[in-house]
N, C-alpha and C positions, 0 to 999 in steps of 0.2 A: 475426595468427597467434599460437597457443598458445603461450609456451616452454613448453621442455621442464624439467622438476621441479628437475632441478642449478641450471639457470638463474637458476630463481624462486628457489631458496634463496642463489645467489649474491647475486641481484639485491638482494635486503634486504641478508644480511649485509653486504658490500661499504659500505653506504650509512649503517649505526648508527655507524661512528666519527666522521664527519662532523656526525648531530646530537649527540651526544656532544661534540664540540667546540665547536660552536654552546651547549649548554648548561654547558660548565665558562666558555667566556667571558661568558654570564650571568652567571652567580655571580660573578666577578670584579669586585671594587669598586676601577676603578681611581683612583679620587679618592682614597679612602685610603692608595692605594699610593706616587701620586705625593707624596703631603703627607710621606711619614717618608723619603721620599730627603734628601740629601745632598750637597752639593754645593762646592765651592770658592767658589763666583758664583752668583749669578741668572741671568748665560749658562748658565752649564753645566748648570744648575739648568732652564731651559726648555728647552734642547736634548734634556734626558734623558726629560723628560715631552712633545716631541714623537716620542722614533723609540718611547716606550712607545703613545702613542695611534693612533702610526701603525700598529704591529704589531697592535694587539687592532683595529685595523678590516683592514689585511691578514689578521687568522686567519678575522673572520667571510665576507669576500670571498671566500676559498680555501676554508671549509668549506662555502660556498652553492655554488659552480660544481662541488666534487666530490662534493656532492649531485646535485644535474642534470645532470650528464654522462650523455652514454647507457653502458649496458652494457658496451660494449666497449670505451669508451675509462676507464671505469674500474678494467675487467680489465687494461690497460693500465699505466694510473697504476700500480697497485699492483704489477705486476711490474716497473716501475721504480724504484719503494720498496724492493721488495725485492732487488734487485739492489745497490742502492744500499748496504743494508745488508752484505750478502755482502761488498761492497768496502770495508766499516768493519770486517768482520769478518777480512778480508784483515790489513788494516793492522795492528790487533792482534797477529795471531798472527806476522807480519812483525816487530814492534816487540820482543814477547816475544821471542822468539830472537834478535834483535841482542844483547839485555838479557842473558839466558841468555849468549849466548859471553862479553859480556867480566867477564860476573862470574867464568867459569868459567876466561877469562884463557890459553885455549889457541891458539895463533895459529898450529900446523903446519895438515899436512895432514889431510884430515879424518878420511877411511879408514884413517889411522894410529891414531885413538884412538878406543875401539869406543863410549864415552859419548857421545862429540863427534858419531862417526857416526849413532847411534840419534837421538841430535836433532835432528841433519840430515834421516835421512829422517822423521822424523814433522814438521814444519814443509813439508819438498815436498809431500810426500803432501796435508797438508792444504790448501796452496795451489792444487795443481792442482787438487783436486776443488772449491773454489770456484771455480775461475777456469773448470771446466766448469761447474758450474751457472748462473754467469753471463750463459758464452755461450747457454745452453738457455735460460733465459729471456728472453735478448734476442732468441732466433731468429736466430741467428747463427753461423755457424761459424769465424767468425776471435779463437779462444781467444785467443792473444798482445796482443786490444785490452783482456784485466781480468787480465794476468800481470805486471803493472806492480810485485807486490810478491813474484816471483820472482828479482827484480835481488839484492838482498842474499841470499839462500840462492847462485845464481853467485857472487857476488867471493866468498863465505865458500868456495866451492869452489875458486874460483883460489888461496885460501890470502893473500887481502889482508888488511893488517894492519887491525888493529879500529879504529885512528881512520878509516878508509878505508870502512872497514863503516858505520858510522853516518852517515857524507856518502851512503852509498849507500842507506841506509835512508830517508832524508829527503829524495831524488833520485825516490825511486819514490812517495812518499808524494804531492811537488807532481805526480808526471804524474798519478797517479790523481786529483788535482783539478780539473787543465787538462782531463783528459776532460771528467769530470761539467761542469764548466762551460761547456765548448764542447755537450755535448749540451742542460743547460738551455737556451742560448741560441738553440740552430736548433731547440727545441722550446717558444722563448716565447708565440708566437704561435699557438700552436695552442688556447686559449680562445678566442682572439678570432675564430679561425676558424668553431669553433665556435658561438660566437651571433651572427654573421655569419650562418650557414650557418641557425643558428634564425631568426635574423629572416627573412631571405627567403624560410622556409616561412611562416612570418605573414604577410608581406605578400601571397601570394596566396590567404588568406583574404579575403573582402570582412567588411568590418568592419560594415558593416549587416546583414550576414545575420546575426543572435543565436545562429540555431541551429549554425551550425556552427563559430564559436566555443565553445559547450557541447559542441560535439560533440570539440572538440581538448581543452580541457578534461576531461573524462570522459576520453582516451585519456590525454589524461598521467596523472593519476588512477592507471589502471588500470597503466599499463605502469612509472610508479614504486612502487606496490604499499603507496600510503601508510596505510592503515589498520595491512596488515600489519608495514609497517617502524617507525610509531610506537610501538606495541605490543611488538616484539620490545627498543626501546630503553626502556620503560618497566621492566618484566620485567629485563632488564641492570639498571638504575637499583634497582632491589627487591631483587634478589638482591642486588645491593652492601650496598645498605640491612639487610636482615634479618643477612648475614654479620656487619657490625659492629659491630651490637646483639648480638650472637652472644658474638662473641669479645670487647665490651666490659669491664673491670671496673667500671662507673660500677655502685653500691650500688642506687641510684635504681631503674636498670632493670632488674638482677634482681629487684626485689622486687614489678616489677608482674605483671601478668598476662597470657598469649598474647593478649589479644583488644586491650591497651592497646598490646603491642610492634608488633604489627599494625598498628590504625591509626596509630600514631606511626611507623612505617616509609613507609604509606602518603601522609602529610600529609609527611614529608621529600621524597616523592617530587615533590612538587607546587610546587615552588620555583619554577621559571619557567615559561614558556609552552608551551617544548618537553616536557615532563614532564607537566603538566597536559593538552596536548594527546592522549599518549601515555595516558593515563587515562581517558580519554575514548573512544578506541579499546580499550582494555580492557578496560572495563563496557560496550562495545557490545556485544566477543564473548561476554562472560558471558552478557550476557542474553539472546544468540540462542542460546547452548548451553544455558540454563537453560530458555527457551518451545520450543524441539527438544524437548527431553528430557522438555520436560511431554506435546505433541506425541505421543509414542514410547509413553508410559506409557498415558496416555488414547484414544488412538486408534488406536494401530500404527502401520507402519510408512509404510501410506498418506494416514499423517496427514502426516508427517513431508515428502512430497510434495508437499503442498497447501500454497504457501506465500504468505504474506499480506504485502505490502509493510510494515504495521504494528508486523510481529509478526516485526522483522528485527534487533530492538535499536537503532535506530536513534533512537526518544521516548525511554530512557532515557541513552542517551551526550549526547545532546545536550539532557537537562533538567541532566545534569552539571554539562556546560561552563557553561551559562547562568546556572547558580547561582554555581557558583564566580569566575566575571567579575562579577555584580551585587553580591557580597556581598564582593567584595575578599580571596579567598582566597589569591591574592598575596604582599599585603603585611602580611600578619601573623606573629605568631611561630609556633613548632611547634607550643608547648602550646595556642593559639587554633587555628592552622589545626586542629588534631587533633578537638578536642570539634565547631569548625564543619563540617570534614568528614565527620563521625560523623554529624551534621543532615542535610546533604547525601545520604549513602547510603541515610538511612533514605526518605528523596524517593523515590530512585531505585529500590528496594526496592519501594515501595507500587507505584509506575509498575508494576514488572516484575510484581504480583500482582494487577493490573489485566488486564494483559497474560492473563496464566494463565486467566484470569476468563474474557476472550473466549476463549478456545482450547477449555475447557472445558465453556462455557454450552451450546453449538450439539452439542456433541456427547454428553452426558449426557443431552440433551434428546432426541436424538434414539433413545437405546438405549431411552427409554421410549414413543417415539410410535413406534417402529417393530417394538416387541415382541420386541425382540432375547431370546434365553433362555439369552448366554452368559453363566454367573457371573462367570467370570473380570473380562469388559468392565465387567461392572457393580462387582463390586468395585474394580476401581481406577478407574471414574469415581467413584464414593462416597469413596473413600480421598482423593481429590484434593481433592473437594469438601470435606471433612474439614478438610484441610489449608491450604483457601482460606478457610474458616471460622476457623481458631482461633488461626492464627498473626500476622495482623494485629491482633487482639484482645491478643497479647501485645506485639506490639510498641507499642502506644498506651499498656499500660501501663507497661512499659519508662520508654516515654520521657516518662512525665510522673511516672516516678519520680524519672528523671537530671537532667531540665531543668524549669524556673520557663514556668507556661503564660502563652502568650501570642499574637496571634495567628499570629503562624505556626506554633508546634506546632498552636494550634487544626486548623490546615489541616489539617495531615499527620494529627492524630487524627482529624481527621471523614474524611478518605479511606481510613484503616483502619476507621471504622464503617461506610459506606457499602458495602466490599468485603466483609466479612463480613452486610453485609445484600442484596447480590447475590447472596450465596452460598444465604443461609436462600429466599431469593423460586426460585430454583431447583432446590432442594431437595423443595420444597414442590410446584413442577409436576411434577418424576421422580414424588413421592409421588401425585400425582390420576395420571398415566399409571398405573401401578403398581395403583392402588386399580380401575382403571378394566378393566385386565387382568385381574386376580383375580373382575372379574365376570361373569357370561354376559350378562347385557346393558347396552351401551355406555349411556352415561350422557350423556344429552340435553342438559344445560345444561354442558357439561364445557368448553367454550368460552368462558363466560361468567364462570364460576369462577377458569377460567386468568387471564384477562382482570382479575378482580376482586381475584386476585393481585398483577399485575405493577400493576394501580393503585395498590394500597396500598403495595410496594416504592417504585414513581419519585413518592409522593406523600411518603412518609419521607425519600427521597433530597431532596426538596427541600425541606421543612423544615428535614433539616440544611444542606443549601447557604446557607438563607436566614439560619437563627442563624448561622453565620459571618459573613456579609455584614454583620446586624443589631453582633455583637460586633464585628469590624473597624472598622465605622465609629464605635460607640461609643467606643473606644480609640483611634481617630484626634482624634477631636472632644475628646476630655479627658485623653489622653494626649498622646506625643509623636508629631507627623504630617509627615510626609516625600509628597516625589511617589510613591518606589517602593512605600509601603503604597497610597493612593488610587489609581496605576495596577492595583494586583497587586487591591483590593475592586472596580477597574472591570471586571479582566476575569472574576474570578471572579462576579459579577455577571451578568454578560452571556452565557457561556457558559452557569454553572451553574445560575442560576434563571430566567433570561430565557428561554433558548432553552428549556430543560427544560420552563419550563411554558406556553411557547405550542406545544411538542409534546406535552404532553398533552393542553390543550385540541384542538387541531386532531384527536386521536386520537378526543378523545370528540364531538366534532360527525361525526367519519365515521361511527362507529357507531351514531349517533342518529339521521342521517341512513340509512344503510342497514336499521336496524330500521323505519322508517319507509316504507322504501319495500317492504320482505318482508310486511309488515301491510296495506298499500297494494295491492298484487299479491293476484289472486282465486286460489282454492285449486282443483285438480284437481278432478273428481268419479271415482265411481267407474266410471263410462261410457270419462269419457276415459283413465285413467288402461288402465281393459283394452284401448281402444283405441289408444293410444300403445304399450304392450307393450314397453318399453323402461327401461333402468336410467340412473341421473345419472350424467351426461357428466362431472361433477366427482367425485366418487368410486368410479362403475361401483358400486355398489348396487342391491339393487334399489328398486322406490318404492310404498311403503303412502300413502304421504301426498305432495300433492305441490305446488307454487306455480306458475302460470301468467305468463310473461312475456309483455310489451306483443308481442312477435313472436313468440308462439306455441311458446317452448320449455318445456319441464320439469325441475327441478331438484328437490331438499331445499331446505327452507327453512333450513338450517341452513349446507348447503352454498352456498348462494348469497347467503345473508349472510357468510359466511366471504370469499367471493370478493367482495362488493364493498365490502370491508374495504381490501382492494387497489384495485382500483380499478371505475368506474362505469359498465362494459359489458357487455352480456352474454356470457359466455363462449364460444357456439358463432358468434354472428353477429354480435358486436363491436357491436351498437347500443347506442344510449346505456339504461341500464332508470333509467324515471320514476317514479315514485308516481304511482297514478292520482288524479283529482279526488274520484272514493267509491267505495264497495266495494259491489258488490251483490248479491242472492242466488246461490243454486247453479247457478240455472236459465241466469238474465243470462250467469254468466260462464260456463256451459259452451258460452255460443257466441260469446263473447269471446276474441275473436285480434288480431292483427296482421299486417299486409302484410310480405312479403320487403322485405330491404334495400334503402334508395333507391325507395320503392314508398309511401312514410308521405304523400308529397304529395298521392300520384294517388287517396286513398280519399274514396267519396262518404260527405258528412256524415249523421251519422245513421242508421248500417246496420252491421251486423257483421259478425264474416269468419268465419269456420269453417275448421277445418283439416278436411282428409281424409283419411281414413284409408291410400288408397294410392291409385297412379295406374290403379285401374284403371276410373275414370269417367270418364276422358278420352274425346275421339269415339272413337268405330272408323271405321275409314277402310276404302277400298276403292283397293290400288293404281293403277285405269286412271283413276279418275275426278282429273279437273283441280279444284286448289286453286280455294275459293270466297274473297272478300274481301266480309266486311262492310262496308260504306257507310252515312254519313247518310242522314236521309230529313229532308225538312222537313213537320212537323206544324204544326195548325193550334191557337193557342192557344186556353185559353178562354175564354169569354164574360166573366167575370169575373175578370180576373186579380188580385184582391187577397185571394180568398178560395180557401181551398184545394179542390184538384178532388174529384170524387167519385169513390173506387178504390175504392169499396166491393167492386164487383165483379172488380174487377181483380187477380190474384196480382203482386203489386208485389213484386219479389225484388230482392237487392242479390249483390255478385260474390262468388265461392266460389271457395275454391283448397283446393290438397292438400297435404301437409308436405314438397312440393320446389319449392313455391311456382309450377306451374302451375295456370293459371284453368279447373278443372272445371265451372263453372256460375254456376247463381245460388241464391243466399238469400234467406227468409224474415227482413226487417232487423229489428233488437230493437225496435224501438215504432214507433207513427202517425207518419205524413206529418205536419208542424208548419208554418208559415209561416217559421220560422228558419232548416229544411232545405229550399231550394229545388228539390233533385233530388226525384226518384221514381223509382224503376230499374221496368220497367214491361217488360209486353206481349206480350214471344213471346222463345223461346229453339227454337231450328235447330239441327240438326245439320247440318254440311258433310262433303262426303266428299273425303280429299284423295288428289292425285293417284300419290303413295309409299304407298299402303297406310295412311295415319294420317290419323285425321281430325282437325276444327278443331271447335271448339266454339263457336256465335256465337248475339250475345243484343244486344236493344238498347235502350238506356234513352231515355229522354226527361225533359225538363222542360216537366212541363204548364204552368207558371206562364208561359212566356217563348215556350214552343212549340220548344223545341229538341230534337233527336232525333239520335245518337250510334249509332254499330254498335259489336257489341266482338267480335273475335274472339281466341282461342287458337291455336295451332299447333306443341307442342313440338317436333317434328321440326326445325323451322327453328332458325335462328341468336338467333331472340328466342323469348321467351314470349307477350305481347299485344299487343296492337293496337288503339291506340282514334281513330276520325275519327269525326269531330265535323261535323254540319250546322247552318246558320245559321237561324233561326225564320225564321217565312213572312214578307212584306216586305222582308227586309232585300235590300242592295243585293249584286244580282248580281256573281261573282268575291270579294267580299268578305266572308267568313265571319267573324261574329264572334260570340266566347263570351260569356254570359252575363252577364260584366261588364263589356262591351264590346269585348275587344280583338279581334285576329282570330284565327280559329280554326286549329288542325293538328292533324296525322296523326303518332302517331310510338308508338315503342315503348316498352312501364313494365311 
């Protein structure tokens, strides 16, 4: 469940003095402390440096558990802090007025003397309205348990003499202790109850489940609101810091510059763990309100919606941390951490203009592939782009005016070369989009162009990856070498030039291969092309020109290299598209098709397919008449079986279907009967009449060489499309059918 907003805002504040405490006992150097004590003895002298060590681990114990208390028990605590105080504040004003009468030395009645009495009731007055506010926040109505320092304002009313007043003053001062320490006491144990009470929700967690350990995790996470509460104590930690630089008189620090007070506030900020951590959380929120804001600018508002795991600040808070831990930001002085954290940001900076980069590219790109003609949109994609351009270009110079190059500025300057050469490579596509608009006719090779673009970008991007790599390891090998330089040139290595350029190769073998195989594929004629009558299913155009696929569809050539740029099937019918073995005339491939899907096994060798123009050469049927089934027949082979038959005379056709992939007929195969194609589709083609009114279209082949002889029939109406049984040549062994390469024969549907 949601809290509600008070909640959330209690729920942090409540929780910063805690790590605030946790961080001033960092800072505390109690070895120095203990060393300038003093002492009578070496007892007294190690007794004094045990209850001091015992206390700085008692603050950090008490500041961890009133970190982790839930909610309400440390809405709790703290109205018992504050209570507490009230009854400090009691005591005082209690103390004061004892003090007040005997300076004033008047011991009648009170109401007799009008000073004596105005004192009196200003001291009641004040007491009781403590001693209600006490009860109110204890939720209580028994006032009389915090009026313990009303006792001496009574005897001063009974008109007791003043040595009597101060026995009574220090009578109410011990009750109001015996309270507070009888309530400590029947409230010691409520910690302990406490992570009692947590343990035993842990333990019925099973501890092998991973996930829902993560999953308790994430809920504390969330329900202690650590991002936001680090961040709120960092921020406290800053303002302190800027304040005292503020109101400083050190000569030093007036004379530098806002940008030096800055970071030297910043780098104070960063002394321990808990502060460094809080910084970290920091530069997270920055940079999600800095790629928001780019977001907002570049795309609107619905950019702003579409949010990317990435693009969360999250690479930048935690290149932070990782820097600041490997590089010992720690344990150095100010004036080091300062210039080193100044290194550090500029990191973090690049990161976040990386960042911008991707937020940018996808969307610029697309106000010119999509022919957008708002100026506005476009002007501040240009403006951005502007900005992604010029400003890493200054900070590289910057920083190799400030610092001595080496390889790690190398890094960070080649990462602002590479983002200002992402920026020109993008630039340059808006600019062919744009060139390409301005003209009436699209521009044919504009694909190839983009393409010859973004090669030359990630071919410069690795170049510079690779002189880094190449300088890194030079200056490891003749300079000074460490594991964390060799680890930091292994992974820059391996991400940046390794992987960079087995994805360019593998980029350019898809593309070799896919031109390969658009060259490979035969071209429409203009027959088929008025008979297809139809626009590419990939852009919805229509089509002057067009490429025939292995199954009979029509695309651009352009378009369908484009798509199997992605990946290697055809677009309407998901089969795999081949390169043919060779390309043949207009004539060849105008009767060059492919079988429907799942259908590539069942085609006889050496014969073509034809598509059809429409279903309307299917049979005609007559609804009274009963469905016919084609049947084998057994033929008689011939005389010769090693030499091919004579069909000179014979229309020897091969199967014909239509573009819905039922079998209309038969065809005229692309070339002669051969000794290699052992079929010959032969002899007579039927019409059946079925018994729905639709007829079957039946045709039957044979194999003169072997003497086998096959029916084929059609029937769209039904649940299949064809039908093919198969009969055994003459001789063979009765019941047992078998095909032409011996096994046994069947009947089934393809």
């Amino acid at each position: 469940m949601k809290m509600p907003r008070l909640e959330e805002i209690a729920n942090v504040a409540l929780r910063v003095p805690s790590i605030l405490m946790l961080d001033l006992l960092y800072k505390c150097d109690i070895d120095s402390f203990t060393e300038h004590l003093k002492a009578k003895n070496e007892d007294m002298l190690f007794k004094y440096k045990y209850v001091i060590w015992n206390l700085y681990y008692v603050g950090h114990l008490v500041s961890v558990v009133v970190l982790v208390l839930p909610l309400r028990h440390i809405v709790r605590l703290y109205l018992y802090v504050l209570t507490g105080l009230l009854l400090y504040v009691g005591h005082q004003v209690s103390r004061d007025y004892v003090r007040g009468e005997l300076h004033y030395g008047y011991e009648g009645a009170v109401y007799l003397d009008s000073l004596a009495f105005s004192r009196f009731v200003a001291a009641l007055t004040s007491q009781i309205i403590l001693s209600t506010l006490c009860a109110f926040l204890m939720k209580t109505r028994k006032v009389w348990l915090f009026s313990a320092h009303l006792l001496p304002l009574l005897a001063r009313l009974c008109a007791t003499p003043h040595a009597t007043l101060v026995t009574v003053s220090s009578f109410a001062m011990v009750l109001t202790g015996l309270e507070v320490a009888l309530f400590l006491i029947s409230n010691l144990f409520v910690p302990y109850q406490l992570a009692r009470a947590a343990y035993r929700e842990l333990l019925q967690v099973e501890v092998l489940e991973l996930y829902r350990l993560l999953a308790l995790g994430i809920t504390l996470w969330n329900q202690f609101a650590v991002p936001t509460l680090f961040s709120v104590f960092w921020f406290v930690l800053f303002l302190v810091q800027v304040y005292s630089h503020a109101t400083s008189s050190n000569p030093f620090a007036n004379h530098q510059g806002v940008l030096f007070v800055f970071l030297t506030s910043v780098s104070e900020c960063c002394a321990t763990p808990y502060s460094l951590l809080g910084l970290t959380f920091v530069v997270s929120y920055l940079a999600l309100g800095l790629l928001n804001l780019c977001k907002f600018y570049v795309g609107g508002y619905a950019a702003v919606q579409n949010e990317n795991v990435m693009h969360r600040g999250v690479t930048e808070g935690v290149t932070l941390l990782l820097l600041a831990l490997q590089t010992g930001l720690l344990d150095m002085q100010v004036l080091q951490r300062t210039f080193l954290l100044s290194i550090i940001l500029f990191i973090v900076v690049t990161s976040t203009l990386q960042s911008m980069i991707e937020i940018t590219d996808p969307i610029i790109l697309a106000l010119g592939a999509s022919r957008n003609r708002s100026v506005w949109r476009h002007c501040r994609g240009l403006s951005m782009c502007l900005l992604l351009l010029i400003f890493p270009g200054f900070m590289a110079y910057k920083i190799s005016q400030f610092f001595h190059m080496d390889f790690w500025l190398l890094i960070l300057v080649s990462s602002c070369m590479l983002t200002s050469l992402q920026v020109t490579g993008t630039l340059l596509i808006y600019s062919l989009f744009m060139v390409e608009l301005a003209r009436r006719d699209p521009i044919d090779s504009l694909d190839e162009i983009i393409y010859c673009v973004n090669a030359v970008s990630r071919v410069l991007e690795f170049l510079v990856a690779l002189c880094v790599v190449a300088y890194g390891t030079w200056e490891s090998l003749l300079g000074e070498w460490s594991w964390m330089g060799a680890s930091v040139i292994i992974i820059h290595s391996y991400f940046n030039v390794w992987l960079r350029a087995q994805s360019g190769w593998r980029s350019f073998l898809l593309r070799r291969e896919a031109a390969h195989k658009i060259n490979s594929l035969p071209r429409a004629t203009d027959e088929q092309l008025r008979r297809h009558n139809d626009v590419c299913a990939i852009c919805f155009q229509e089509m002057s020109s067009a490429v025939v696929t292995l199954c009979g569809h029509f695309f651009h050539g352009n378009c369908l290299r484009k798509w199997l740029y992605v990946q290697e099937t055809c677009p309407m019918c998901h089969q795999p598209v081949k390169p043919t073995a060779s390309t043949q005339g207009p004539a060849a491939e105008a009767q060059e098709g492919a079988a429907p899907a799942g259908e590539a096994e069942n085609r006889a060798p050496g014969f073509g397919w034809e598509e059809e123009a429409g279903p309307e050469q299917t049979a005609e049927g007559d609804p009274g008449r009963a469905e016919e089934v084609g049947r084998g027949e057994n033929t008689q082979a011939p005389a010769d079986a090693g030499a091919p038959p004579d069909l000179s005379g014979v229309p020897v056709r091969g199967l014909r279907f239509n573009a819905s992939g039922h079998f209309v007929g038969l065809a005229t195969p692309e070339g002669a009967w051969s000794g290699a194609d052992p079929w010959a589709w032969a002899l007579e083609e039927e019409r059946l009449e079925g018994r729905n009114g639709r007829g079957c279209t039946a045709g039957r082949m044979t194999e003169p060489k072997r003497g086998w002889s096959a029916g084929i029939r059609s029937r769209p109406s039904k649940g299949y499309r064809h039908s093919l049984q198969a009969a055994p040549p003459m001789g063979a062994e009765p019941g047992a059918p078998k095909t032409a390469s011996g096994e046994r024969g069947w009947t089934g549907f393809f």
